[in-house]
OpenMM code with the backbone's topology and positions (N, CA, C; nanometers):
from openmm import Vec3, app, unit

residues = "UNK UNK UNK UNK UNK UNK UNK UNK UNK UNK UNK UNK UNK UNK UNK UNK UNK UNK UNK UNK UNK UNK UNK UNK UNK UNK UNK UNK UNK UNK UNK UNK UNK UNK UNK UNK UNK UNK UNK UNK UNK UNK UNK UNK UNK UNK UNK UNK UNK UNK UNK UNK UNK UNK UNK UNK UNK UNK UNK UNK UNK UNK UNK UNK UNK UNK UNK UNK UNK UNK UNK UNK UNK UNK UNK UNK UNK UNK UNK UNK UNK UNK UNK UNK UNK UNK UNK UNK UNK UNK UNK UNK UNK UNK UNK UNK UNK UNK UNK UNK UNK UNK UNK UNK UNK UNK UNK UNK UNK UNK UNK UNK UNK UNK UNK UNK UNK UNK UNK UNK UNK UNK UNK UNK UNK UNK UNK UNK UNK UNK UNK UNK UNK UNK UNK UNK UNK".split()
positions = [
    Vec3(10.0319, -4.6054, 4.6006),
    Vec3(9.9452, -4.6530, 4.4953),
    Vec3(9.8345, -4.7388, 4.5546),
    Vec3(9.7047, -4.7175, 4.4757),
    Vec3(9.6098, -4.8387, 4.5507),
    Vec3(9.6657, -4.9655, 4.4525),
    Vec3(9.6259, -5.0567, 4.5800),
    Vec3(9.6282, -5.1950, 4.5136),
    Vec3(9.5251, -5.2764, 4.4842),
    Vec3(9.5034, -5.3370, 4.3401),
    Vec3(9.4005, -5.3739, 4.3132),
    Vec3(9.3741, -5.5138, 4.3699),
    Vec3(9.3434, -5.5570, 4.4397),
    Vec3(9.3566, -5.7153, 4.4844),
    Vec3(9.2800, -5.7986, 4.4488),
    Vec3(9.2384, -5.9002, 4.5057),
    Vec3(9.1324, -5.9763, 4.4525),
    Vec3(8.9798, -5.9641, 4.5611),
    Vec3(9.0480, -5.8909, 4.7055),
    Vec3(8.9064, -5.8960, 4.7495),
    Vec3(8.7925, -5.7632, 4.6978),
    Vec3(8.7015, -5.8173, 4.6647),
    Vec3(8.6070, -5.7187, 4.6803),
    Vec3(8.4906, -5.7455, 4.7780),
    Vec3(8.4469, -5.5671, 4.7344),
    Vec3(8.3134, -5.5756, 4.8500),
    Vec3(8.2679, -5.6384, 4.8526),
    Vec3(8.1264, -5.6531, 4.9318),
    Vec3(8.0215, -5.7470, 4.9012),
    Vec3(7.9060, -5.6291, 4.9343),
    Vec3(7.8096, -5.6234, 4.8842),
    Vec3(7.6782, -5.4853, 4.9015),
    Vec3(7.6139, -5.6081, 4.9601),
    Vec3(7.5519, -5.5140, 5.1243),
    Vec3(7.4661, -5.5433, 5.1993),
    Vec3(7.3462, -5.5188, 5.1495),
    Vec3(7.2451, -5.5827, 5.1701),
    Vec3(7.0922, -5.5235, 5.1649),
    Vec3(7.1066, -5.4466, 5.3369),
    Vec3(7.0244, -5.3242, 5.2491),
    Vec3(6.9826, -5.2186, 5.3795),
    Vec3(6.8959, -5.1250, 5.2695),
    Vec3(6.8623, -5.0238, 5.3556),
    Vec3(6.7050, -4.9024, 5.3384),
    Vec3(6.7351, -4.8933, 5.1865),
    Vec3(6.8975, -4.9352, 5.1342),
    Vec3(6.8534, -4.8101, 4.9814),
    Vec3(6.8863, -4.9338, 4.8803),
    Vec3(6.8401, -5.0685, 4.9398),
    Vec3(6.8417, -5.1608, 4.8593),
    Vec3(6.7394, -5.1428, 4.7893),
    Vec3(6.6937, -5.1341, 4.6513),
    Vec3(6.5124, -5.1879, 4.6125),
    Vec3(6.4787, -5.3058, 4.6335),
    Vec3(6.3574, -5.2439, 4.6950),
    Vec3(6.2529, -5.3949, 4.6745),
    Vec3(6.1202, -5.3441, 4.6025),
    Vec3(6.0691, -5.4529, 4.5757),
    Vec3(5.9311, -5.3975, 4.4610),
    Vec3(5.8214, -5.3564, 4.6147),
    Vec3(5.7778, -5.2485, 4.5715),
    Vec3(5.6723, -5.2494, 4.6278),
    Vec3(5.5504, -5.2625, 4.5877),
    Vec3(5.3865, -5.2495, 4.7022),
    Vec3(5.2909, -5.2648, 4.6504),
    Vec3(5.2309, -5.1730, 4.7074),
    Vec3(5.0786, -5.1265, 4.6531),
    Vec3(4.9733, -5.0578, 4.7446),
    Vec3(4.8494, -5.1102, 4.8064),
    Vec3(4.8331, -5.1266, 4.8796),
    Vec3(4.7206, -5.1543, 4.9663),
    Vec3(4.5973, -5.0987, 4.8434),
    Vec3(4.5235, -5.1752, 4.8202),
    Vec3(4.3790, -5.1191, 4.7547),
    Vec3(4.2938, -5.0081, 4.8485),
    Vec3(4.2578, -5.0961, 4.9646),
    Vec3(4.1939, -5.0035, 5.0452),
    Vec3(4.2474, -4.8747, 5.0933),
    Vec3(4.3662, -4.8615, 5.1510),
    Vec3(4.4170, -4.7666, 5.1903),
    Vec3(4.5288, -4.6638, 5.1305),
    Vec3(4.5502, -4.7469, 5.0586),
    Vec3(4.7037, -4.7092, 5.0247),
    Vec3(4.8295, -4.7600, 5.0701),
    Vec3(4.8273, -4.7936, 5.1943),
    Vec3(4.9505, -4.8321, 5.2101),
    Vec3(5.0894, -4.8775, 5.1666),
    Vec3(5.1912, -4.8482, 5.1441),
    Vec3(5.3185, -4.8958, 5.0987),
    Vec3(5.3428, -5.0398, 5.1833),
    Vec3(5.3673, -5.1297, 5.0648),
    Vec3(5.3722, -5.2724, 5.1589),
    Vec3(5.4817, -5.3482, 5.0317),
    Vec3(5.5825, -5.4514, 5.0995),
    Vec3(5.6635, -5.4819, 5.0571),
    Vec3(5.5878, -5.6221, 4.9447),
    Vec3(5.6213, -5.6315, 4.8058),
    Vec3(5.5853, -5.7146, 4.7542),
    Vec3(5.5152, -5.8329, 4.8123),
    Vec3(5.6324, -5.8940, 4.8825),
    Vec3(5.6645, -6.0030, 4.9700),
    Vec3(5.5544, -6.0163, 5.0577),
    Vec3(5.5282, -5.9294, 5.0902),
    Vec3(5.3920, -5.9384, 5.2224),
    Vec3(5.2683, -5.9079, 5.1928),
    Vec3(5.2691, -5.8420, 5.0986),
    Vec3(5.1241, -5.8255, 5.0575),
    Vec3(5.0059, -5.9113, 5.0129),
    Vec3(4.9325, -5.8961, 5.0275),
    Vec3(4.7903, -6.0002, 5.0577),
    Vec3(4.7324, -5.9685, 4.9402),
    Vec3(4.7268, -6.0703, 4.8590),
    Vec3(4.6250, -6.1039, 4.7028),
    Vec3(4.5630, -6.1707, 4.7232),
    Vec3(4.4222, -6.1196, 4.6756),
    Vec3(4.3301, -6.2505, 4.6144),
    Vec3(4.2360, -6.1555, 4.4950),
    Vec3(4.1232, -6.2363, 4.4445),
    Vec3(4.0409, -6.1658, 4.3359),
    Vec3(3.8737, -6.1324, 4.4182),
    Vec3(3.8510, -6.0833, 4.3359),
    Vec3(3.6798, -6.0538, 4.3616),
    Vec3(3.6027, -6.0646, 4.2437),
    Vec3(3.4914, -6.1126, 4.2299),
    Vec3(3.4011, -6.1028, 4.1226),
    Vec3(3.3625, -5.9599, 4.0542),
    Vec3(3.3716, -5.9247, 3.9678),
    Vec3(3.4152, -5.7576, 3.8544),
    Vec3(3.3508, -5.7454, 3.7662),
    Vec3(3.2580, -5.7402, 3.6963),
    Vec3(3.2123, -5.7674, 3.6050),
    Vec3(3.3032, -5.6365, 3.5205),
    Vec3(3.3220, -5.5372, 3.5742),
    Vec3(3.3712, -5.4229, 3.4619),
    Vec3(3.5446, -5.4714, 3.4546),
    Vec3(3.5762, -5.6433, 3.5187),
    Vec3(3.7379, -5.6256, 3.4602),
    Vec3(3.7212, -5.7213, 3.3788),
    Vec3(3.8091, -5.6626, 3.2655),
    Vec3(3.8561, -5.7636, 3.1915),
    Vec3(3.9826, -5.7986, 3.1804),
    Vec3(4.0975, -5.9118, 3.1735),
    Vec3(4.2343, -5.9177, 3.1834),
    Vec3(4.2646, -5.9018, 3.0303),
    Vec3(4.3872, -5.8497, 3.0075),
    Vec3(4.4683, -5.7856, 2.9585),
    Vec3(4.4961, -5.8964, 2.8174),
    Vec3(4.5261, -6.0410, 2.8537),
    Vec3(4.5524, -6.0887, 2.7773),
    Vec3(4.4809, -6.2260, 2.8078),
    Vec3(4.4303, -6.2622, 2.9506),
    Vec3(4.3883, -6.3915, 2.9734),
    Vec3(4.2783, -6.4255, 3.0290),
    Vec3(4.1716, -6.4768, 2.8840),
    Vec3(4.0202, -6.4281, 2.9099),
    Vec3(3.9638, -6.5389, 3.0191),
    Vec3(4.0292, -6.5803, 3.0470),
    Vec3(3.9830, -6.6908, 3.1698),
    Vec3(3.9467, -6.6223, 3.2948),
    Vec3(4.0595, -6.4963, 3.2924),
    Vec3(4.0115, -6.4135, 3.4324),
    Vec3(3.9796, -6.3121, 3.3968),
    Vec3(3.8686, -6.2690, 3.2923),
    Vec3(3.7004, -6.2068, 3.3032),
    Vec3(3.6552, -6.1977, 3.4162),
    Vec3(3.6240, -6.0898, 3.4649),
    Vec3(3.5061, -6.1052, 3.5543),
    Vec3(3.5515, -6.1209, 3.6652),
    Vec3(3.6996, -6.1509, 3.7226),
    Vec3(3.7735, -6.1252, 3.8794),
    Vec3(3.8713, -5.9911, 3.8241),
    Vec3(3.8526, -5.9679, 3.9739),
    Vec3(3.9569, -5.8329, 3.9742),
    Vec3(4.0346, -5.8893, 4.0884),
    Vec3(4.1515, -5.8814, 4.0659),
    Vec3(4.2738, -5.8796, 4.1393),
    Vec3(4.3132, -5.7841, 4.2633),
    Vec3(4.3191, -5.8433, 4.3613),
    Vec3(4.3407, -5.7399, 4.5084),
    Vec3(4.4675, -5.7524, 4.5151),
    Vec3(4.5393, -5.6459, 4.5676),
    Vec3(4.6005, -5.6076, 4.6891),
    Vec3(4.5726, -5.5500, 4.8081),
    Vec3(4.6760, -5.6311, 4.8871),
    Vec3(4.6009, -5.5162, 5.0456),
    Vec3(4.7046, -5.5483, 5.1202),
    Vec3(4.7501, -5.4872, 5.2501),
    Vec3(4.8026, -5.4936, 5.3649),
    Vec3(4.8250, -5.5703, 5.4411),
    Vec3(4.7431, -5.6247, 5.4753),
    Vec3(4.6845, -5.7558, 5.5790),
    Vec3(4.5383, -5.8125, 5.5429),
    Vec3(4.5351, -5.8975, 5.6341),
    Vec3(4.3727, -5.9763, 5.5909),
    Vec3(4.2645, -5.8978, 5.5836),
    Vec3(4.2589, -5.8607, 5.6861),
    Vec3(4.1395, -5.7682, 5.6875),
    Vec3(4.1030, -5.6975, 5.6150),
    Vec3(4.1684, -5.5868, 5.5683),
    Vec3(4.1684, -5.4945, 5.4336),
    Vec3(4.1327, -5.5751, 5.3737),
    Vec3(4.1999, -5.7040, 5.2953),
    Vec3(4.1837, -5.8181, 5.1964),
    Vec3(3.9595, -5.8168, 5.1660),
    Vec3(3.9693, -5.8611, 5.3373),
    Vec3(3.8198, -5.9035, 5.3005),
    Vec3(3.7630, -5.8033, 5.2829),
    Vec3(3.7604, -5.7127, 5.3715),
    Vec3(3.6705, -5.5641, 5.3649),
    Vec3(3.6819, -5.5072, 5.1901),
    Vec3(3.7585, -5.5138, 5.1171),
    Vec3(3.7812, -5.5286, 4.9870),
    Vec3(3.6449, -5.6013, 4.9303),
    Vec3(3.6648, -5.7400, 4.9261),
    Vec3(3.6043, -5.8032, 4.8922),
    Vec3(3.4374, -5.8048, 4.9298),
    Vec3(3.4360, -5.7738, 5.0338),
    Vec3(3.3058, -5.7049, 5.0754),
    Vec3(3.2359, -5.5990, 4.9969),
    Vec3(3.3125, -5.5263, 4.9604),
    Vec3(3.2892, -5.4252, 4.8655),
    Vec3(3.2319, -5.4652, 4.7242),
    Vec3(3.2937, -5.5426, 4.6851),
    Vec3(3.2901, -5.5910, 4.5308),
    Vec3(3.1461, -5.7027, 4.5558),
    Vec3(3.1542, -5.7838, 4.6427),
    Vec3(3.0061, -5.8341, 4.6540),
    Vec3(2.8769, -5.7842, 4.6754),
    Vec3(2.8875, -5.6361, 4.7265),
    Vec3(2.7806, -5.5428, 4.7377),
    Vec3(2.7390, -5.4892, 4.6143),
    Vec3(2.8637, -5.4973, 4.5005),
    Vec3(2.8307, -5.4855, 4.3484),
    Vec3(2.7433, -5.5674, 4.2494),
    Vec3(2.6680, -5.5075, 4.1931),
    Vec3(2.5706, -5.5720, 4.0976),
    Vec3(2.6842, -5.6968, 4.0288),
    Vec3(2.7432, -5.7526, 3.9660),
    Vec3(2.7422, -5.8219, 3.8369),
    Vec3(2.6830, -5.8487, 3.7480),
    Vec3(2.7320, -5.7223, 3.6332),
    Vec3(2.6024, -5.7373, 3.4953),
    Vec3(2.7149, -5.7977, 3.3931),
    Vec3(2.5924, -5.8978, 3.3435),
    Vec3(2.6998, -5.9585, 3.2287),
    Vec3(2.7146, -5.8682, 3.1244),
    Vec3(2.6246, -5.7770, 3.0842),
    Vec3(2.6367, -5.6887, 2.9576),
    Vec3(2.7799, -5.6215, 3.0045),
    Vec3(2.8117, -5.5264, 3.0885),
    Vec3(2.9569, -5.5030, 3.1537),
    Vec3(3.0598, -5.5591, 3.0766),
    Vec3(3.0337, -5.6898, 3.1709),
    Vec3(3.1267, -5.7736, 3.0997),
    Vec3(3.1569, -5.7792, 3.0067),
    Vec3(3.0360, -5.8203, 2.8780),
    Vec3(3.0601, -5.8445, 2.8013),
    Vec3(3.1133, -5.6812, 2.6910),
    Vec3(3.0942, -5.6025, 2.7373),
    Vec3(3.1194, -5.4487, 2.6658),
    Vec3(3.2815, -5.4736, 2.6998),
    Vec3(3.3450, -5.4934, 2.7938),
    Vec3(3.4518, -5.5138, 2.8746),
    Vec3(3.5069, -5.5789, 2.7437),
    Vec3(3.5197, -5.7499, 2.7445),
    Vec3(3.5738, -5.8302, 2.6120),
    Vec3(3.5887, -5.7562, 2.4561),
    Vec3(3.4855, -5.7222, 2.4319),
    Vec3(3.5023, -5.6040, 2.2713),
    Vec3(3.5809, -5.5124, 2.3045),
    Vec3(3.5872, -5.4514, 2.4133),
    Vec3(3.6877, -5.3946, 2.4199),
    Vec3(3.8281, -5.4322, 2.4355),
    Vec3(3.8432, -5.5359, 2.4661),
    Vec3(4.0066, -5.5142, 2.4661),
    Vec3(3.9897, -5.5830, 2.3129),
    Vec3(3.8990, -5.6147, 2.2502),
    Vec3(3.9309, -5.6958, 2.1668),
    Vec3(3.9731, -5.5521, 2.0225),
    Vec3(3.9009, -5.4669, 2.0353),
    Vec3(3.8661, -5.3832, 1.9821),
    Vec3(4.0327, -5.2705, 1.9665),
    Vec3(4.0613, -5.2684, 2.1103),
    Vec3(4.1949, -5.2048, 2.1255),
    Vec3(4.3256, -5.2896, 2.1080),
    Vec3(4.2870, -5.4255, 2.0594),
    Vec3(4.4195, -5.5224, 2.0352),
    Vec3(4.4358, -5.5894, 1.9209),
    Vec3(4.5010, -5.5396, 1.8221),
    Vec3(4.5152, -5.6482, 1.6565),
    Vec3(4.4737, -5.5584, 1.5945),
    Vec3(4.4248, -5.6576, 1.4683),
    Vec3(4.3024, -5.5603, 1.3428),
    Vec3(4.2047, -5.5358, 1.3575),
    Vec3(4.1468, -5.4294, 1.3435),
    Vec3(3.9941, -5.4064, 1.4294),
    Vec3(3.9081, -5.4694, 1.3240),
    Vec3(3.8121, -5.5254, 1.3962),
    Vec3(3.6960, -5.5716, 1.3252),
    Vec3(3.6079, -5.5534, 1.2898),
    Vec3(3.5933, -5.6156, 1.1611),
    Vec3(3.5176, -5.5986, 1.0576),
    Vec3(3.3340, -5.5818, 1.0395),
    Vec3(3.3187, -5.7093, 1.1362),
    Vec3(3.1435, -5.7159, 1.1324),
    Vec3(3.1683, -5.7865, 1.2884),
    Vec3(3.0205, -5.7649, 1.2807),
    Vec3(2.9684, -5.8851, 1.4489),
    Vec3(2.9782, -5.9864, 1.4322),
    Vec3(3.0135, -6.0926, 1.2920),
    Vec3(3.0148, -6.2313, 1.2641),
    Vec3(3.1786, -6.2555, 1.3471),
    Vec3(3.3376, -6.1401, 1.2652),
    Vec3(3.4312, -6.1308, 1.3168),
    Vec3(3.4542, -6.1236, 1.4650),
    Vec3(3.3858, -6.0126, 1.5139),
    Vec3(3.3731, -5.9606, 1.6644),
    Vec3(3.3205, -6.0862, 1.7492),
    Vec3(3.2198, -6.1461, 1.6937),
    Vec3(3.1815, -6.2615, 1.7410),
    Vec3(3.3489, -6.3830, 1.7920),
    Vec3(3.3677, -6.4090, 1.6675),
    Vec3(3.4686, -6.5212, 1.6586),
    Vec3(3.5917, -6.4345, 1.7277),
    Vec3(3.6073, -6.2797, 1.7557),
    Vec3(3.7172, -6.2355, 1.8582),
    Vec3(3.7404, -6.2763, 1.9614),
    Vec3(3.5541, -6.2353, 2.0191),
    Vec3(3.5225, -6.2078, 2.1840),
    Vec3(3.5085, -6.3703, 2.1899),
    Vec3(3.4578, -6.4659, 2.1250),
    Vec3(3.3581, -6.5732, 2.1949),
    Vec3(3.2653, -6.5419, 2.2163),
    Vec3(3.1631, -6.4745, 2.2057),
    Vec3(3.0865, -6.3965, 2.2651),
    Vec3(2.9345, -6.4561, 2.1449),
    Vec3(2.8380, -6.4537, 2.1787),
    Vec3(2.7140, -6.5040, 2.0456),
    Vec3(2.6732, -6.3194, 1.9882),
    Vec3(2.6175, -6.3491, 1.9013),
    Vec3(2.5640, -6.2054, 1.8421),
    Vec3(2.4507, -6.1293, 1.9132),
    Vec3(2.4093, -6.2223, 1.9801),
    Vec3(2.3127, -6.1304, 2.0762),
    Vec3(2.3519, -6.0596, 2.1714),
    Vec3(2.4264, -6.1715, 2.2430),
    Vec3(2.5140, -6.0846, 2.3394),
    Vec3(2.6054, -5.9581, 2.3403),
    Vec3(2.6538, -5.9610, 2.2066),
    Vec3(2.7544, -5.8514, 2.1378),
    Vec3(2.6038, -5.7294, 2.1562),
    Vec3(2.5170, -5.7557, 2.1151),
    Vec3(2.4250, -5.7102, 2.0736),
    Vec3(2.3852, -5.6204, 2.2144),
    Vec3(2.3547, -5.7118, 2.2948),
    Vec3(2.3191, -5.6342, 2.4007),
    Vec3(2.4367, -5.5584, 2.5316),
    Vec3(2.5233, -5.6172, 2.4961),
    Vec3(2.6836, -5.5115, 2.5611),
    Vec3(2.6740, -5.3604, 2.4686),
    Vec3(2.6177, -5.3633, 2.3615),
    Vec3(2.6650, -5.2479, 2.2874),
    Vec3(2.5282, -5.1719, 2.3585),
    Vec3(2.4312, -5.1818, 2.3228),
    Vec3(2.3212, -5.1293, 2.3949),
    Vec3(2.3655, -5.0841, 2.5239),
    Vec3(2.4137, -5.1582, 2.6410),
    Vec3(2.4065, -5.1372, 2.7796),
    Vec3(2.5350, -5.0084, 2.7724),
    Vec3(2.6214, -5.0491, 2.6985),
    Vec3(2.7347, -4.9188, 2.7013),
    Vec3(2.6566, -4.8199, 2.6251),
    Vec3(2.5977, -4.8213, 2.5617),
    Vec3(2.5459, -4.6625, 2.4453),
    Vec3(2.4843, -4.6203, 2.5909),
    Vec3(2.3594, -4.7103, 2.6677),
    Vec3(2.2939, -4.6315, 2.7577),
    Vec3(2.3634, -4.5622, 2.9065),
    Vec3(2.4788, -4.6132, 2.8890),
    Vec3(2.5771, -4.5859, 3.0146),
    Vec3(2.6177, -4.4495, 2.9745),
    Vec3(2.6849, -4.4535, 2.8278),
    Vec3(2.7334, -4.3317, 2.7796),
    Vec3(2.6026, -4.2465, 2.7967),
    Vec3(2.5272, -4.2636, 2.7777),
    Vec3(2.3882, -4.1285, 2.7517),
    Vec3(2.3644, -4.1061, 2.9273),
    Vec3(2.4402, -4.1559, 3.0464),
    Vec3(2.3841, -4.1236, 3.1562),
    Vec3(2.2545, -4.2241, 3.1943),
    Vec3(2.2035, -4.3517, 3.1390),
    Vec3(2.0925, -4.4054, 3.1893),
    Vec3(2.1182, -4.5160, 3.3068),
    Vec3(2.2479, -4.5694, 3.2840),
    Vec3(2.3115, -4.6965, 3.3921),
    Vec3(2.3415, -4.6362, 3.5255),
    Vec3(2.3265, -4.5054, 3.5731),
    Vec3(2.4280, -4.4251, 3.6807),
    Vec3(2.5989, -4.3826, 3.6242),
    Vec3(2.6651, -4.3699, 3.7555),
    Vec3(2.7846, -4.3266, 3.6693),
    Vec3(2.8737, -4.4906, 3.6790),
    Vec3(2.9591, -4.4308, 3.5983),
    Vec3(3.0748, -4.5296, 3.5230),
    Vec3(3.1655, -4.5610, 3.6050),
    Vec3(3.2011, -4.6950, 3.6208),
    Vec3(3.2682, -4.7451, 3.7342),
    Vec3(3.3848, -4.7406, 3.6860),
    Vec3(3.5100, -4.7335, 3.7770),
    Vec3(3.6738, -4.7552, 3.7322),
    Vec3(3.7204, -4.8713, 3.6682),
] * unit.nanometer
topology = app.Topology()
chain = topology.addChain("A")
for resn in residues:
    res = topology.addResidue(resn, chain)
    for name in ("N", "CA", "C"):
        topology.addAtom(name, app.Element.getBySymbol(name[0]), res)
């Protein structure tokens, strides 16, 4: 008969343990949570999800440093248009809750003044028609 005792195993970490992984922005690379290299870059086309404070940075991953900056290099060679941006904010505002009613509402969503609403909608109509170049990720 087996006997049930009181010792048990103990599970090692090894290869088929999970760990979270990450991807390298630049390359791709598979890189262990733990090691991977964050920082932000100035974005005008990000907007965060839920926390409008980080407007306008985009969030890196990368490999090592280097990638890190060469990243960031990238994103500073980018225009920053506030209209972006601001098309960016109506939008999540637009895809989150009760949709709104007028630009007075949309206003008091985004934070945003009525002109500004004003001119994000413009800069996206002309993006959509092909006049901005093409559409960034």
């Amino acid at each position: 008969m087996w006997k049930r005792g009181s010792k048990r195993r103990k599970r090692r970490a090894g290869p088929t343990a999970t760990q979270p992984l990450e991807l390298c922005d630049l390359c791709a690379a598979v890189v262990p949570a733990d090691t991977a290299v964050r920082g932000y870059a100035a974005d005008s086309s990000s907007a965060h999800a839920a926390l409008d404070w980080f407007d306008g940075l985009r969030p890196l991953t990368a490999c090592d440093e280097d990638h890190l900056e060469r990243l960031r290099e990238e994103y500073r060679r980018r225009p920053f248009v506030e209209e972006e941006l601001w098309a960016a904010k109506i939008a999540r505002v637009l895809g989150s809750g009760p949709p709104a009613l007028g630009i007075l509402e949309l206003a008091c969503r985004t934070g945003l003044h009525e002109s500004e609403i004003r001119r994000a909608l413009a800069w996206h109509n002309r993006r959509r028609q092909g006049g901005d170049g093409p559409a960034r990720p």
